[in-house]
C-alpha positions in Angstrom: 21.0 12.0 -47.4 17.2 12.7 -48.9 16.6 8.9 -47.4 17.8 9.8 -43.7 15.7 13.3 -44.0 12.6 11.5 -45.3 13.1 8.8 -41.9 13.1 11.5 -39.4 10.0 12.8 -40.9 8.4 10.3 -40.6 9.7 8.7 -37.2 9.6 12.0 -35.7 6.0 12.2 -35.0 5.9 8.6 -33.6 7.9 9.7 -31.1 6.6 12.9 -30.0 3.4 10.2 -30.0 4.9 8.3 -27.6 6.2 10.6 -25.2 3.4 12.4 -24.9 1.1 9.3 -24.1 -1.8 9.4 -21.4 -1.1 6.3 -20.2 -1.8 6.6 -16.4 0.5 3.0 -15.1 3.4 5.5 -14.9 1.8 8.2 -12.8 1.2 8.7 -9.1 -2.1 9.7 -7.5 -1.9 13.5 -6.7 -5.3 13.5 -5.2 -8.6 11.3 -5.3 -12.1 12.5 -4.1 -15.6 10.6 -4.5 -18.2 12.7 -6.5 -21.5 10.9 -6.7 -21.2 7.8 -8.2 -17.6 8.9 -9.6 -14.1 8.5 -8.4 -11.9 11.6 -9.8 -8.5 11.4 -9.6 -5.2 13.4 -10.3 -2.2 11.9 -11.3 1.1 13.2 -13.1 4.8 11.3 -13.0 6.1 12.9 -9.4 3.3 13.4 -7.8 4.2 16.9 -7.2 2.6 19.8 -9.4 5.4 22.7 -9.7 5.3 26.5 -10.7 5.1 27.8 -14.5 4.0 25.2 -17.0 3.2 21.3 -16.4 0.5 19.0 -16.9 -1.2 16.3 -15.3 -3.7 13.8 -16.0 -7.4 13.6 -14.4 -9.3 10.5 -14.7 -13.0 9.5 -14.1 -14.1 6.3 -12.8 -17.1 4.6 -11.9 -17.2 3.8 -8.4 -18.6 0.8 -8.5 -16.6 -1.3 -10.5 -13.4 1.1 -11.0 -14.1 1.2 -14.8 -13.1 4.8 -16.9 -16.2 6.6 -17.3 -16.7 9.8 -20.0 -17.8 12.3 -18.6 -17.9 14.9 -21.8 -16.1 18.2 -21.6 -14.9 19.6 -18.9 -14.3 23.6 -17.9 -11.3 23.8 -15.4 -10.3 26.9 -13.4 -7.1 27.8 -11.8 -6.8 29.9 -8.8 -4.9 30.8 -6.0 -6.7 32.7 -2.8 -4.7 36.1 -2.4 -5.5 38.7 0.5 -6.7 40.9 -2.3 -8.7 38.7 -4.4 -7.9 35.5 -6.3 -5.0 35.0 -8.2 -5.9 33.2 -11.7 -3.7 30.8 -13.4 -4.0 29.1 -16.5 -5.5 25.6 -16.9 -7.2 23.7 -20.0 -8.4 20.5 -20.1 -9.0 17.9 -22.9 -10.1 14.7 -23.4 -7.7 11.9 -24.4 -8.1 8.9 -26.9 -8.8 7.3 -23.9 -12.6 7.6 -23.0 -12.6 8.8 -18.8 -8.9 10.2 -19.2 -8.4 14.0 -19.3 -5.2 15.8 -19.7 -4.4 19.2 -18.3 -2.3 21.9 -19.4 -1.5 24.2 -16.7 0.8 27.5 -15.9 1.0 28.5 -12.5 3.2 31.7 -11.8 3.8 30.6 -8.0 4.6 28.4 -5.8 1.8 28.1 -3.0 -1.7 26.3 -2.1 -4.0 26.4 -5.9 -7.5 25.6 -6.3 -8.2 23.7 -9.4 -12.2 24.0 -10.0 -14.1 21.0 -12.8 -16.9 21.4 -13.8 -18.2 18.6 -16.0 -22.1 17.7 -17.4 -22.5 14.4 -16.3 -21.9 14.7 -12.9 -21.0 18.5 -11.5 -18.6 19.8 -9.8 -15.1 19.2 -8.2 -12.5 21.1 -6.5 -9.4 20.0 -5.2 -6.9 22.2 -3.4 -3.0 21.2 -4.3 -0.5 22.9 -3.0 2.3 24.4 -6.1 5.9 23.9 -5.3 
């Protein structure tokens, strides 16, 4: 019994490794803009970002030759345009083992049109403007 304990222990982290990997041949293209010599895209599995919590990845690439690119940290902002002001939701982004390949944590409390704001040192700013389902 000890012996089947002591394998879940261990095996248990491989898989929560796994599952959670940033591989991007899996994911569908959200949203793509061109921001100076940069290509930044937004990808997740369904190519749908939904209410409450979710994630999605964001990756950097060099226009010219279509390679990842680092681009260091990034600040993200949520928010949604409201008749009394914006509405702000959640949204953190970190960097993956992967240099150029972001992940971001988000929780939106409602469905609608959401402004996701970058900001990153190396080459500015983005927006992109998603709609929430």
């Amino acid at each position: 019994m000890l012996k089947k304990r002591n394998l879940i222990f261990v095996l248990l982290p491989v898989f929560v490794l796994i599952s959670c990997s940033s591989d991007s041949s899996d994911q569908k293209v959200i949203s793509t803009q061109k921001v100076g010599d940069k290509v930044i895209s937004i990808l997740n599995e369904t190519d749908t970002l939904k209410k409450g919590q979710g994630d999605f990845l964001i990756e950097f690439r060099n226009a010219s030759d279509n390679n990842l690119s680092d681009l260091g940290p990034i600040n993200a902002n949520a928010f949604m345009q409201m008749a009394s002001g914006p509405m702000k939701g959640e949204l953190s982004v970190t960097k993956t083992e992967i240099p150029g390949r972001y992940v971001a944590k988000y929780n939106l409390t409602m469905p609608g049109t959401w402004n996701f704001d970058l900001t990153f040192e190396l080459v500015g700013r983005s927006q992109f403007t998603l709609p929430v389902k």
